[in-house]
N, CA, C and O atoms as a GROMACS GRO file, in nm:
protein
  584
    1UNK      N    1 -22.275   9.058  -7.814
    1UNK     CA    2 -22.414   9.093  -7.819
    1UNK      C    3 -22.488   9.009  -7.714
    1UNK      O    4 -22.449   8.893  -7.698
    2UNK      N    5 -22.608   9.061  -7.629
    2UNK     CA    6 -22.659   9.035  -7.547
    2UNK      C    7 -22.774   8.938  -7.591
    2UNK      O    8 -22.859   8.992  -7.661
    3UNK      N    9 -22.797   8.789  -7.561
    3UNK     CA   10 -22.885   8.686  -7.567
    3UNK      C   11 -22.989   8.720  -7.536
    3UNK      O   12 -23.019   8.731  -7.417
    4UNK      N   13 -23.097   8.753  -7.662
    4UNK     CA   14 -23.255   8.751  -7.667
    4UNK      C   15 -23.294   8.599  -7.586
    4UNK      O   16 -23.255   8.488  -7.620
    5UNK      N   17 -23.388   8.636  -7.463
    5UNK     CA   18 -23.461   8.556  -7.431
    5UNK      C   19 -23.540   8.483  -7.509
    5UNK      O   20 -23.601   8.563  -7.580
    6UNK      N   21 -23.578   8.355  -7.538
    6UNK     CA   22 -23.713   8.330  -7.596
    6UNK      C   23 -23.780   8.320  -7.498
    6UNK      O   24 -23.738   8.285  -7.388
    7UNK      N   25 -23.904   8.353  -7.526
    7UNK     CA   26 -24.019   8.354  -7.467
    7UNK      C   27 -24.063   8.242  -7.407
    7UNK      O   28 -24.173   8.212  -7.454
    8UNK      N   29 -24.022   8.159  -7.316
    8UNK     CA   30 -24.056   8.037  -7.209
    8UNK      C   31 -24.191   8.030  -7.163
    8UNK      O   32 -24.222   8.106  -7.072
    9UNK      N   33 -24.270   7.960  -7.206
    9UNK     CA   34 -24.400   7.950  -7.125
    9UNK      C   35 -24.343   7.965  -6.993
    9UNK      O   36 -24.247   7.894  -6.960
   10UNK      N   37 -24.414   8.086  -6.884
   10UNK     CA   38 -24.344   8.069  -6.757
   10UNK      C   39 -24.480   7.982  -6.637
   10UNK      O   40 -24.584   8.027  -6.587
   11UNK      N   41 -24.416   7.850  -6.629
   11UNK     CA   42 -24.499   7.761  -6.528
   11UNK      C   43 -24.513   7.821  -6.412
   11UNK      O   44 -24.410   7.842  -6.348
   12UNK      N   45 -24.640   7.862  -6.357
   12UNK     CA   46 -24.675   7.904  -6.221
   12UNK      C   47 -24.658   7.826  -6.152
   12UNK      O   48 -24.694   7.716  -6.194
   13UNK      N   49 -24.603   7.826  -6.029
   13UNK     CA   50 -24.615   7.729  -5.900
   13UNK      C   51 -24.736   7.708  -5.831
   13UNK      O   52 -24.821   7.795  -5.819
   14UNK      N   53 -24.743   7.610  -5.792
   14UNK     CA   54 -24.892   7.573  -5.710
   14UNK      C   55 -24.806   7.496  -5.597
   14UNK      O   56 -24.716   7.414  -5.610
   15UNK      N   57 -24.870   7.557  -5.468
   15UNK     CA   58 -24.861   7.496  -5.411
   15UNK      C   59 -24.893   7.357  -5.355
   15UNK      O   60 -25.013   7.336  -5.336
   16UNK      N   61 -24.794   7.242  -5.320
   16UNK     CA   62 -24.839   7.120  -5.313
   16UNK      C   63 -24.781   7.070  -5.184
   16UNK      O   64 -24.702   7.139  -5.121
   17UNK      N   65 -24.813   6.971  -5.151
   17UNK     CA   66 -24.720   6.856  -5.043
   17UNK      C   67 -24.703   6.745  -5.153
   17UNK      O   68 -24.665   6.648  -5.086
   18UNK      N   69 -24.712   6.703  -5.287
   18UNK     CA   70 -24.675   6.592  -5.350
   18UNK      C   71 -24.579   6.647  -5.418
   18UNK      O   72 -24.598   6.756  -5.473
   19UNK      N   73 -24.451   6.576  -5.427
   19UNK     CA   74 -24.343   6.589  -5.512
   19UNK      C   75 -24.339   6.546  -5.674
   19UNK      O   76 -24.242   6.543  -5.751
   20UNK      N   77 -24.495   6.510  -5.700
   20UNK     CA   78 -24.483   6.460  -5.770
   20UNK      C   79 -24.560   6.514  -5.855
   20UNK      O   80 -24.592   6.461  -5.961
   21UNK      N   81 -24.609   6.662  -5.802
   21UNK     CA   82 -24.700   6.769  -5.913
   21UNK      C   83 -24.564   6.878  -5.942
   21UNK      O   84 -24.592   6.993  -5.978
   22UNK      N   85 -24.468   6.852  -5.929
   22UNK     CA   86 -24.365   6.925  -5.993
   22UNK      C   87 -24.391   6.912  -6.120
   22UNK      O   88 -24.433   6.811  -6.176
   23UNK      N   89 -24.356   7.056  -6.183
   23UNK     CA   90 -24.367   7.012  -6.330
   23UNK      C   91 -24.270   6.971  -6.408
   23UNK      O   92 -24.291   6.997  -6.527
   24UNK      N   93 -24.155   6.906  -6.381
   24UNK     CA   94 -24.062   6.786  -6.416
   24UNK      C   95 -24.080   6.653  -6.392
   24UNK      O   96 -24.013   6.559  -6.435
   25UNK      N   97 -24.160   6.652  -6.334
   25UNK     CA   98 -24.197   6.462  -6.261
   25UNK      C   99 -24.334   6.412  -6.336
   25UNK      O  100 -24.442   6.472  -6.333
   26UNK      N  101 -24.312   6.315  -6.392
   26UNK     CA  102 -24.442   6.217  -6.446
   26UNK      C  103 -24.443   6.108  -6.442
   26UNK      O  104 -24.355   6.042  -6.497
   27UNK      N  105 -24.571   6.037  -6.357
   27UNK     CA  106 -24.609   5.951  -6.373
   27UNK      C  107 -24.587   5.818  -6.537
   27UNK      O  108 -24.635   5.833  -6.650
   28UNK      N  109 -24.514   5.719  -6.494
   28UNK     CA  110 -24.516   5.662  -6.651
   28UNK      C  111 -24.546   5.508  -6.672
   28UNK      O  112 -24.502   5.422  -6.597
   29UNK      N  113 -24.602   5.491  -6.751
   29UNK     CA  114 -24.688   5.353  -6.762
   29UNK      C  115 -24.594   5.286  -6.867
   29UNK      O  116 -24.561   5.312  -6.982
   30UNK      N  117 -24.566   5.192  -6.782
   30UNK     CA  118 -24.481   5.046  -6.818
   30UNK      C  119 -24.558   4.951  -6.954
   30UNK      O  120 -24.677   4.970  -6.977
   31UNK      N  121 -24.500   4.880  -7.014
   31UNK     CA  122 -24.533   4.781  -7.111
   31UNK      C  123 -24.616   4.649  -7.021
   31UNK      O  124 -24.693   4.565  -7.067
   32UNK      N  125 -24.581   4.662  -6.918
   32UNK     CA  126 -24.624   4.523  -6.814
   32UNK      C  127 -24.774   4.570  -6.721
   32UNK      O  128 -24.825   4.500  -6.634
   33UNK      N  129 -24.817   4.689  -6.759
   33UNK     CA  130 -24.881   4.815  -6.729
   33UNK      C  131 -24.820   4.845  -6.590
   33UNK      O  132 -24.902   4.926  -6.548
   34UNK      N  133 -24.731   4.832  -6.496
   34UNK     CA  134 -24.690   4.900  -6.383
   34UNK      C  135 -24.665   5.018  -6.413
   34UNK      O  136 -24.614   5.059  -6.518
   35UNK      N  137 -24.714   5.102  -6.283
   35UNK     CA  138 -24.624   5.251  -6.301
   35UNK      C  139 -24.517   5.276  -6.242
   35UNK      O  140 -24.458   5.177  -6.198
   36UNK      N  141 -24.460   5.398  -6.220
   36UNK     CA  142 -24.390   5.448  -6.190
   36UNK      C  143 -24.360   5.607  -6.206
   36UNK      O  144 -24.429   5.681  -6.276
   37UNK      N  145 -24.266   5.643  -6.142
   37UNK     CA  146 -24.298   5.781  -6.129
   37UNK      C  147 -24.109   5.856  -6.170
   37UNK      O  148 -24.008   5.838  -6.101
   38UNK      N  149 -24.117   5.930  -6.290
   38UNK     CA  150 -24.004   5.963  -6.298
   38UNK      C  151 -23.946   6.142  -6.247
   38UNK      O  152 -24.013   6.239  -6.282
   39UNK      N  153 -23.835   6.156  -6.176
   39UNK     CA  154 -23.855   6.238  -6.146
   39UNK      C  155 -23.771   6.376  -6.225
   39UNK      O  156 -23.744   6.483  -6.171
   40UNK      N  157 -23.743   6.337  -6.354
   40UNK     CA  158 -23.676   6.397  -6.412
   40UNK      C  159 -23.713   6.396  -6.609
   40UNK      O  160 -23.635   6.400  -6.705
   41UNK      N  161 -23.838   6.390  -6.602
   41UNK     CA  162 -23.916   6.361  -6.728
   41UNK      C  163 -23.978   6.557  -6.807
   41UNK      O  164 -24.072   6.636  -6.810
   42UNK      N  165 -23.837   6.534  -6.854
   42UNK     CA  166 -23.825   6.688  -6.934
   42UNK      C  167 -23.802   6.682  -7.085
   42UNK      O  168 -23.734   6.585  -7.121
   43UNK      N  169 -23.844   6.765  -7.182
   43UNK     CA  170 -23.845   6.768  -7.320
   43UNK      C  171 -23.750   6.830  -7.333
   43UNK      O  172 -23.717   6.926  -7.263
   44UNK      N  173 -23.672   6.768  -7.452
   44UNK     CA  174 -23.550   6.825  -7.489
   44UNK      C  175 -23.571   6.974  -7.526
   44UNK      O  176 -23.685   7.005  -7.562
   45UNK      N  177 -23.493   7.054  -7.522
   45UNK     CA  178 -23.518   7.204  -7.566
   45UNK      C  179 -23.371   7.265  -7.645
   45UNK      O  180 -23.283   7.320  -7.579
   46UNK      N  181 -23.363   7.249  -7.766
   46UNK     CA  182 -23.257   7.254  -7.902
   46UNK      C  183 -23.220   7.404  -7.832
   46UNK      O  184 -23.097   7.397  -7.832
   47UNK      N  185 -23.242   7.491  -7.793
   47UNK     CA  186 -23.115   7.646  -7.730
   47UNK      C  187 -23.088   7.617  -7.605
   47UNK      O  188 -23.171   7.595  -7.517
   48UNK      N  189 -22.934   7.618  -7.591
   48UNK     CA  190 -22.860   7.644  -7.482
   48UNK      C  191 -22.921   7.665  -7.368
   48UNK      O  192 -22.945   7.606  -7.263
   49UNK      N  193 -22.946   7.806  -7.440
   49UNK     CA  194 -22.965   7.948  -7.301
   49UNK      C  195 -23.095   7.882  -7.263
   49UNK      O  196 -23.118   7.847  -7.147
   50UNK      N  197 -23.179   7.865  -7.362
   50UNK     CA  198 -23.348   7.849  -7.365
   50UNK      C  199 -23.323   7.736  -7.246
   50UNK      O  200 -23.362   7.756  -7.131
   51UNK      N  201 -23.265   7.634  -7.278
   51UNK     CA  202 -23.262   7.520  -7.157
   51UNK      C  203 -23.265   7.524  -7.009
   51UNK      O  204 -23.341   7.478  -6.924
   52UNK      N  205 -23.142   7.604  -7.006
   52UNK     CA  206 -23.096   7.685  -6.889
   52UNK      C  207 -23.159   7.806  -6.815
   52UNK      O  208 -23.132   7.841  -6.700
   53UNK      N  209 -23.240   7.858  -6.891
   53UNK     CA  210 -23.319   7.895  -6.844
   53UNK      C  211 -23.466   7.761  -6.784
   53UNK      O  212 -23.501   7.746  -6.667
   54UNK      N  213 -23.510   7.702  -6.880
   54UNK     CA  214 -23.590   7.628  -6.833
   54UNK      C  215 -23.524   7.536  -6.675
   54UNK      O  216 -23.602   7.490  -6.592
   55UNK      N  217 -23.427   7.527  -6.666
   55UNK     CA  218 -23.376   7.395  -6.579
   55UNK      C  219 -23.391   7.517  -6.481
   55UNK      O  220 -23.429   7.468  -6.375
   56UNK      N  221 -23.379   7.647  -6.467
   56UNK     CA  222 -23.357   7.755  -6.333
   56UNK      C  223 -23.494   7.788  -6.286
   56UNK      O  224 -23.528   7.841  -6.180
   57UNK      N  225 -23.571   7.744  -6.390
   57UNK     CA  226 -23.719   7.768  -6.351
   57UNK      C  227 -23.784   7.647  -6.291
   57UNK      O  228 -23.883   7.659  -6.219
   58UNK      N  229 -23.726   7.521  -6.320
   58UNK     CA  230 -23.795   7.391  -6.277
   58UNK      C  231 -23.701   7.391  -6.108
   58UNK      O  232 -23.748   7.333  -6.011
   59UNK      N  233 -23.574   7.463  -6.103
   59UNK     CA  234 -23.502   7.457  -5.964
   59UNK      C  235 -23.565   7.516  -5.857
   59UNK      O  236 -23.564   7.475  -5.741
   60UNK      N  237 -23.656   7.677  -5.930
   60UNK     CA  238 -23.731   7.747  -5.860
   60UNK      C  239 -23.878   7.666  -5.803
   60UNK      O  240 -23.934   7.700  -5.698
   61UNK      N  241 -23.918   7.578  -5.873
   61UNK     CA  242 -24.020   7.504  -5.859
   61UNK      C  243 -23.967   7.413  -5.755
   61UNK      O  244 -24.047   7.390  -5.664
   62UNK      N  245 -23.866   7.363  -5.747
   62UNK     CA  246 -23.828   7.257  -5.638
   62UNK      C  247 -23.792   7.362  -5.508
   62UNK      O  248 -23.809   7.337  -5.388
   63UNK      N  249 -23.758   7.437  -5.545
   63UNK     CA  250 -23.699   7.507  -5.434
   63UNK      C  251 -23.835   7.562  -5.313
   63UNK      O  252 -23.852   7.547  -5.192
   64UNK      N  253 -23.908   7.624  -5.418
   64UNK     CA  254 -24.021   7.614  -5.327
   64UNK      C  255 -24.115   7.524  -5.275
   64UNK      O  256 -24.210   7.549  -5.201
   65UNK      N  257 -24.078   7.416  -5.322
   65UNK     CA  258 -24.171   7.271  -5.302
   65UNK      C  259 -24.103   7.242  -5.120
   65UNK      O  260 -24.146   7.186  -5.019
   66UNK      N  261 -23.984   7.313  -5.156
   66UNK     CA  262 -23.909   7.260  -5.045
   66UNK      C  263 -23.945   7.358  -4.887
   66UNK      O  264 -23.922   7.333  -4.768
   67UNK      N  265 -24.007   7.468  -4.954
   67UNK     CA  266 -23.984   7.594  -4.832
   67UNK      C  267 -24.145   7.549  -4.819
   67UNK      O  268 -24.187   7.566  -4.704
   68UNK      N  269 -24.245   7.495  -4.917
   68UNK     CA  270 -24.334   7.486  -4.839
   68UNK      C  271 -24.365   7.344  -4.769
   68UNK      O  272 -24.467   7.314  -4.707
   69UNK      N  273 -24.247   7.260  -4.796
   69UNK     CA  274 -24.238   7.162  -4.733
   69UNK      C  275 -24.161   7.110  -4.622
   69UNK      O  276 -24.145   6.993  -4.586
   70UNK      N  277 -24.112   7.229  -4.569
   70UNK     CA  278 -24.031   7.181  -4.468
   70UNK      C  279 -23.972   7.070  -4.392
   70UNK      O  280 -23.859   7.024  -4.379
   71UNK      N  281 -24.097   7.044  -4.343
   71UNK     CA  282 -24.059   6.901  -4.269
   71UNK      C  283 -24.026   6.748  -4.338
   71UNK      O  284 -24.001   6.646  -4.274
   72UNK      N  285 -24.033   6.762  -4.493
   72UNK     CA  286 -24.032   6.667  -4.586
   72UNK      C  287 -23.886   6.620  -4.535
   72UNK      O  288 -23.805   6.693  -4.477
   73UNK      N  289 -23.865   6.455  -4.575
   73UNK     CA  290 -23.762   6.405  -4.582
   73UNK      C  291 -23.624   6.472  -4.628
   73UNK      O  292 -23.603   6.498  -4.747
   74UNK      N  293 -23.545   6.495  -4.542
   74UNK     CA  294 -23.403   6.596  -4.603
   74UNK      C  295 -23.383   6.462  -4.743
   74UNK      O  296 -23.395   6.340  -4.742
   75UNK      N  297 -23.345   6.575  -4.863
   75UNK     CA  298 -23.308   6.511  -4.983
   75UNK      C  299 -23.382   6.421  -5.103
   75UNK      O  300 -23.354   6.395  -5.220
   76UNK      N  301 -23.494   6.385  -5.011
   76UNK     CA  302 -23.531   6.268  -5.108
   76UNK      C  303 -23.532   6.274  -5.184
   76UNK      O  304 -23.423   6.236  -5.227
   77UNK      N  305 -23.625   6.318  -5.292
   77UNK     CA  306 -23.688   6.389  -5.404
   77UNK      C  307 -23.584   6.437  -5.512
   77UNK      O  308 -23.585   6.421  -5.634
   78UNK      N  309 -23.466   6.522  -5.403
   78UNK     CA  310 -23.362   6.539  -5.485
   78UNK      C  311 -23.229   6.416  -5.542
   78UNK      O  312 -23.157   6.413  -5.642
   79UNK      N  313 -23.245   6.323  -5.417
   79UNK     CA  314 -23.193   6.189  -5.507
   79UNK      C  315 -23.292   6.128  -5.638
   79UNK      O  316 -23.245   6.078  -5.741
   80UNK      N  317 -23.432   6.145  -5.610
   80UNK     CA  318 -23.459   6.040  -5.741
   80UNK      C  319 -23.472   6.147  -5.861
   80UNK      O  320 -23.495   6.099  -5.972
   81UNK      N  321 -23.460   6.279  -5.851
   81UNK     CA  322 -23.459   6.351  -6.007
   81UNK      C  323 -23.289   6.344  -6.043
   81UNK      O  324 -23.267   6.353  -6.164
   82UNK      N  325 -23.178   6.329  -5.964
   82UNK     CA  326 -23.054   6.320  -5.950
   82UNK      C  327 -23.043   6.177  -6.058
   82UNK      O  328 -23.006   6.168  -6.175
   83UNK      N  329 -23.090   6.083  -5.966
   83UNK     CA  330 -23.150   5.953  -6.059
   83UNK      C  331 -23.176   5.931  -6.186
   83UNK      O  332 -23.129   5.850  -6.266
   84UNK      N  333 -23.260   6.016  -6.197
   84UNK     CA  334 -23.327   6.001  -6.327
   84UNK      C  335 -23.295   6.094  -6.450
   84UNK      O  336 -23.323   6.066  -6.567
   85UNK      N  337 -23.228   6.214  -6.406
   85UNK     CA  338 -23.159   6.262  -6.526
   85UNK      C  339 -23.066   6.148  -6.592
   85UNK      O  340 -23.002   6.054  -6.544
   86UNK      N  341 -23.086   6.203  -6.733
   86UNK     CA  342 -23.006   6.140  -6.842
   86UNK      C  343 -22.861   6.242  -6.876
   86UNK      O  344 -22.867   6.330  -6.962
   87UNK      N  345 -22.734   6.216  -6.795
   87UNK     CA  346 -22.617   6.345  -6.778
   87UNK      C  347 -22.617   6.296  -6.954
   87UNK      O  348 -22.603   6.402  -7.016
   88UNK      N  349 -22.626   6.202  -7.035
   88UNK     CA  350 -22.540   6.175  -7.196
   88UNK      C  351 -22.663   6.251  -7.274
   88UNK      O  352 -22.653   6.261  -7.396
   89UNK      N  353 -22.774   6.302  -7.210
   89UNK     CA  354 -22.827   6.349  -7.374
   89UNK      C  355 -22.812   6.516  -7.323
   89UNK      O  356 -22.845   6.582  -7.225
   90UNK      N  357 -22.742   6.539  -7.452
   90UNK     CA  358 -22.686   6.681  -7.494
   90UNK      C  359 -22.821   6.781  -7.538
   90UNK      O  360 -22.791   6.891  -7.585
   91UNK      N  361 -22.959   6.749  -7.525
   91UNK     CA  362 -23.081   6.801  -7.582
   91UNK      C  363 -23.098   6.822  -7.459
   91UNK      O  364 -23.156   6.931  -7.455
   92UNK      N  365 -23.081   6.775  -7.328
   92UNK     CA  366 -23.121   6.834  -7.203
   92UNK      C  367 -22.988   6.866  -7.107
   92UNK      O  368 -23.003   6.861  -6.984
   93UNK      N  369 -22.865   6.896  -7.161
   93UNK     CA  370 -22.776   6.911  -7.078
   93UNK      C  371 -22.798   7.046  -7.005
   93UNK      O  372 -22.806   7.058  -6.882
   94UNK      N  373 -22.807   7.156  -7.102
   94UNK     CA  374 -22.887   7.291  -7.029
   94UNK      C  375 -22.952   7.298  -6.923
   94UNK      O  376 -22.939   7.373  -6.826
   95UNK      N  377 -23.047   7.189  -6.950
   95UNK     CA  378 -23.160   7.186  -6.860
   95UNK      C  379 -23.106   7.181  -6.704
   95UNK      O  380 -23.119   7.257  -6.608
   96UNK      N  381 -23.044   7.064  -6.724
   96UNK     CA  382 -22.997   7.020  -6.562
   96UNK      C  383 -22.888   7.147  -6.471
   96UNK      O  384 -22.884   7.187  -6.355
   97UNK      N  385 -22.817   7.176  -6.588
   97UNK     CA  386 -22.718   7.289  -6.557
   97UNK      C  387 -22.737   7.393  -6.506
   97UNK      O  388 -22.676   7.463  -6.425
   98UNK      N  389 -22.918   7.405  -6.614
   98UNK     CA  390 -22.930   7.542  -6.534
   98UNK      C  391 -23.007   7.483  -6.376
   98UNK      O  392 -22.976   7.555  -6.281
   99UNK      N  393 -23.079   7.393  -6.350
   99UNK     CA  394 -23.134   7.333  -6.266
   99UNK      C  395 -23.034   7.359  -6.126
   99UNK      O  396 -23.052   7.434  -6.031
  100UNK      N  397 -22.912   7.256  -6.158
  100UNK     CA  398 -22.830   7.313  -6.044
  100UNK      C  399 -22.750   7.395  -6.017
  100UNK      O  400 -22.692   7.398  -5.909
  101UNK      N  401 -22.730   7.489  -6.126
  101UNK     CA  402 -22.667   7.592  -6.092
  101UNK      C  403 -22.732   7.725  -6.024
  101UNK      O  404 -22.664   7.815  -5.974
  102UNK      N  405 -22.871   7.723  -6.028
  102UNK     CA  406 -22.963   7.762  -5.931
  102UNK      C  407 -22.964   7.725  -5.801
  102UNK      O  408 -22.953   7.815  -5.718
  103UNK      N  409 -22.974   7.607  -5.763
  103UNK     CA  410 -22.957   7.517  -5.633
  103UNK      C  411 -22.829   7.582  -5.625
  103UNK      O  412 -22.823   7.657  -5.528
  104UNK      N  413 -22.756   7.579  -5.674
  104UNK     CA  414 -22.593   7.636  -5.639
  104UNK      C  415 -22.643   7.805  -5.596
  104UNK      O  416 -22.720   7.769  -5.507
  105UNK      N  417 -22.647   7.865  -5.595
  105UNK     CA  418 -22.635   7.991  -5.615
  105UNK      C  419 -22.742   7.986  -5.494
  105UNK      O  420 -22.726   8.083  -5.421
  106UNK      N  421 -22.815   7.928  -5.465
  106UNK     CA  422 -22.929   7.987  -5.341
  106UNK      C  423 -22.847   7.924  -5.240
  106UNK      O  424 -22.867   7.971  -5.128
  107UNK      N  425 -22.772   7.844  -5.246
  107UNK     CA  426 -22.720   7.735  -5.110
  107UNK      C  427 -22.584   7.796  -5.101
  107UNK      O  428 -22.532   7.772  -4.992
  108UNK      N  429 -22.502   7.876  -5.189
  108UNK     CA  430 -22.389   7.918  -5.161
  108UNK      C  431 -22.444   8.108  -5.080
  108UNK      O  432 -22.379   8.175  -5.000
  109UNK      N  433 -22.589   8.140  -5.146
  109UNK     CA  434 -22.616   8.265  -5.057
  109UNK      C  435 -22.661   8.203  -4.945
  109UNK      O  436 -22.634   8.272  -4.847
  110UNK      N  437 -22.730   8.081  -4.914
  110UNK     CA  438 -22.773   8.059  -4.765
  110UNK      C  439 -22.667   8.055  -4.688
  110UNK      O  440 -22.644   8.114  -4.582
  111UNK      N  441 -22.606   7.983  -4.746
  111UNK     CA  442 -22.431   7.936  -4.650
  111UNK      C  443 -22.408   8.056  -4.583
  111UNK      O  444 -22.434   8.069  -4.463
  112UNK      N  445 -22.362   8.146  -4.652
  112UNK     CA  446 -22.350   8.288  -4.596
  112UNK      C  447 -22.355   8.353  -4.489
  112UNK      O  448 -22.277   8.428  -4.431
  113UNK      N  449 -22.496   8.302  -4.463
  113UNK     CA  450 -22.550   8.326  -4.344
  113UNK      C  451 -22.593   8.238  -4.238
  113UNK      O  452 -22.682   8.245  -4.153
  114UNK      N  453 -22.507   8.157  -4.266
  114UNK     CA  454 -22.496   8.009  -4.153
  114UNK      C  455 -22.388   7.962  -4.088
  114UNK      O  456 -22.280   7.987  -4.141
  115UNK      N  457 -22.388   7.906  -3.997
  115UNK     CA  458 -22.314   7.823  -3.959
  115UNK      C  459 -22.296   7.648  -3.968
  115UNK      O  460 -22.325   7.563  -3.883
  116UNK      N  461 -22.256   7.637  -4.059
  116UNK     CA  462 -22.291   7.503  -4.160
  116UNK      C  463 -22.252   7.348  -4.055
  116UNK      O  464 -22.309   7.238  -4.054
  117UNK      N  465 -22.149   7.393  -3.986
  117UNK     CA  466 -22.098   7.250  -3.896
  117UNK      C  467 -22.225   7.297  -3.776
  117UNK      O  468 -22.286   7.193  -3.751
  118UNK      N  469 -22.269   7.381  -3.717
  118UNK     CA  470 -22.407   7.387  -3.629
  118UNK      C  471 -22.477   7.336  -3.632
  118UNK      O  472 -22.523   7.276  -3.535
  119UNK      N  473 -22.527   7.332  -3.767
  119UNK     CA  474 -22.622   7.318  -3.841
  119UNK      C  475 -22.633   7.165  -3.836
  119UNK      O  476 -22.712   7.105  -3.763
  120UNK      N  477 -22.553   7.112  -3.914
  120UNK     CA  478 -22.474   6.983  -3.958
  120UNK      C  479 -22.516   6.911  -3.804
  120UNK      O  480 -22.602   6.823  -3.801
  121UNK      N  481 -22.444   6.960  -3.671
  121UNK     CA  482 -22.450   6.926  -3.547
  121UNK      C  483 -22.614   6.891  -3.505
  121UNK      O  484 -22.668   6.791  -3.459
  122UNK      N  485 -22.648   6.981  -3.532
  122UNK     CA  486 -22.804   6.972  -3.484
  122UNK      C  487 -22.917   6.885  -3.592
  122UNK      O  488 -23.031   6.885  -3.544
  123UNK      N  489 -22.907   6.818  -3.719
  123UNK     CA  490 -22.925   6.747  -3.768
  123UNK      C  491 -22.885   6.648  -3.748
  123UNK      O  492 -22.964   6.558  -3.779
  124UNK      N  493 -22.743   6.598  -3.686
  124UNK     CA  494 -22.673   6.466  -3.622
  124UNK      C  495 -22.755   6.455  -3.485
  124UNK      O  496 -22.812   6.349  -3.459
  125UNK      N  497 -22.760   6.539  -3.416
  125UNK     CA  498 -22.815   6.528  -3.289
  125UNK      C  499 -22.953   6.506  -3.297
  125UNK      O  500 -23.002   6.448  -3.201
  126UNK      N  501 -23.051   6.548  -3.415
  126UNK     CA  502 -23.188   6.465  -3.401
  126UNK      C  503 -23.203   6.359  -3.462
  126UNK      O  504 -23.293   6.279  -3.438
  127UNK      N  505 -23.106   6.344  -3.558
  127UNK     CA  506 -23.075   6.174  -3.608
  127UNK      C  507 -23.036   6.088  -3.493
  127UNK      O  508 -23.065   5.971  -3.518
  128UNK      N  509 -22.992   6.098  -3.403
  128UNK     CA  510 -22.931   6.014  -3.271
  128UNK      C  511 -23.053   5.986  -3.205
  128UNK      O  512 -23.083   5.869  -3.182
  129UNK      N  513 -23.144   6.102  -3.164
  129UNK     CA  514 -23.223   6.123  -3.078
  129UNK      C  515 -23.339   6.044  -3.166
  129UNK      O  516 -23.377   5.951  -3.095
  130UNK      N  517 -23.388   6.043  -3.253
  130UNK     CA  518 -23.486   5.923  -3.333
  130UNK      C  519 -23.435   5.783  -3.318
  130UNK      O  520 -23.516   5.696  -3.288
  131UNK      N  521 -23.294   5.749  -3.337
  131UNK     CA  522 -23.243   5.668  -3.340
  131UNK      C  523 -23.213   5.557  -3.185
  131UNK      O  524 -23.193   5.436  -3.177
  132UNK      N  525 -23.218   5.635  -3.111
  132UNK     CA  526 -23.241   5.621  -2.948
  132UNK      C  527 -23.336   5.558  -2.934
  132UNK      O  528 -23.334   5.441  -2.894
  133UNK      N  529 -23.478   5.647  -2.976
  133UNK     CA  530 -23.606   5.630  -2.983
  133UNK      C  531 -23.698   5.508  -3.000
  133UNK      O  532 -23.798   5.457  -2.951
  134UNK      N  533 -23.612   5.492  -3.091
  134UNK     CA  534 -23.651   5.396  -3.213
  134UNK      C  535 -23.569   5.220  -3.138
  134UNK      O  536 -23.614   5.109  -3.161
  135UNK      N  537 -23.466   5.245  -3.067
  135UNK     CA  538 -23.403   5.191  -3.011
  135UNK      C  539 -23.455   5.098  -2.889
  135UNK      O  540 -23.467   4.976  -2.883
  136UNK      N  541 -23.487   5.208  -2.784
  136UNK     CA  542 -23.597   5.196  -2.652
  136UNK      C  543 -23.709   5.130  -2.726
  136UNK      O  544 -23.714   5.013  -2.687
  137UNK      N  545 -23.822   5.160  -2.837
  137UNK     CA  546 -23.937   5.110  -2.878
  137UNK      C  547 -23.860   4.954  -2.894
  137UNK      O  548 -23.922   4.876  -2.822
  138UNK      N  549 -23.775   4.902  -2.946
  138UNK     CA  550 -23.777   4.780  -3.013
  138UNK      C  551 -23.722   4.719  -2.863
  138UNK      O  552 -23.784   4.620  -2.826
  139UNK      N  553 -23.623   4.762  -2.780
  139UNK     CA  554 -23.601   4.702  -2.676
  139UNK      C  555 -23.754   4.651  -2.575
  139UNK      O  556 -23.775   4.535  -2.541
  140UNK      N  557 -23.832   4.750  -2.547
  140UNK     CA  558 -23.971   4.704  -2.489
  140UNK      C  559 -24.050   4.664  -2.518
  140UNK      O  560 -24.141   4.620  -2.447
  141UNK      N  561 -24.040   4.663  -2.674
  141UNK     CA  562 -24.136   4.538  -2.745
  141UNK      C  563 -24.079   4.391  -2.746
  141UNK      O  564 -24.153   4.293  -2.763
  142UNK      N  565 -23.955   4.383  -2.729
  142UNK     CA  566 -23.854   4.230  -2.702
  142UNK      C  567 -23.923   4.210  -2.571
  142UNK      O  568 -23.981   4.102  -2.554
  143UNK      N  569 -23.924   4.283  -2.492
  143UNK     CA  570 -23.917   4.246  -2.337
  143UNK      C  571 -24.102   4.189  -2.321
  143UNK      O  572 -24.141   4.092  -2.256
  144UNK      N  573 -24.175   4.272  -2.388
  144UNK     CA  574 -24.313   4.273  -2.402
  144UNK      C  575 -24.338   4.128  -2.450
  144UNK      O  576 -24.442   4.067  -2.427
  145UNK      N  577 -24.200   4.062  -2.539
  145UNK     CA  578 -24.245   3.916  -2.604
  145UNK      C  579 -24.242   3.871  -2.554
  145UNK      O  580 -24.335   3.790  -2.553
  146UNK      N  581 -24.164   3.863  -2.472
  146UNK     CA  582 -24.108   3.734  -2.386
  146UNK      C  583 -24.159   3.707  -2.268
  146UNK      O  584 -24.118   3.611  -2.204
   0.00000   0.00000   0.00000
């Protein structure tokens, strides 16, 4: 028999440049009052499917955070929610699953239509070329000291 949806509040996207109006990420206030910012601050959700569905909808939210962010740091964002999931609690295992198994499924259709070592190439080659850059600046500021 075919799995009744429950009815998911469905979160609209807004467009942002902060990674941090995702609606998985919250701001959280310390005992020492410091903050911090977690990037993987999700309510447990007791159905499977219900989870997994929620985690494919919070992927869709990143995913577009990402297309309207283009030029954002390759990865970041996705290391500190990587971070901050909890893989041992079984109340959000769904969640994440369905999270990247979305990311899976859009990056195995992009692949598709790529050439991935090109790609790969031309990301090495503007990492060099900053790195050069960055290289020359500190060499003519030595020379500038002295």
């Amino acid at each position: 028999m075919a799995r009744t949806r429950t009815s998911l509040p469905r979160t609209h996207y807004r467009t942002t440049t902060e990674s941090t109006k995702l609606p998985f990420v919250r701001k959280q206030e310390h005992a020492n009052n410091s903050r911090s910012t977690c990037y993987w601050a999700v309510d447990s959700v007791d159905d499977y499917g219900d989870a997994c569905d929620l985690g494919m909808e919070y992927a869709a939210h990143y995913l577009q955070y990402l297309q309207d962010n283009s030029s954002a740091p390759l990865g970041t964002p996705l290391n500190w929610i990587v971070r901050d999931i909890d893989f041992n609690n079984p109340k959000q295992r769904g969640i994440w699953i369905g999270f990247f198994s979305f990311i899976q499924k859009i990056l195995t259709d992009r692949a598709r239509t790529m050439n991935v070592y090109a790609t790969l190439d031309a990301i090495n080659a503007r990492h060099d070329a900053i790195c050069a850059e960055i290289d020359e600046y500190d060499r003519i500021t030595e020379l500038e000291e002295d």
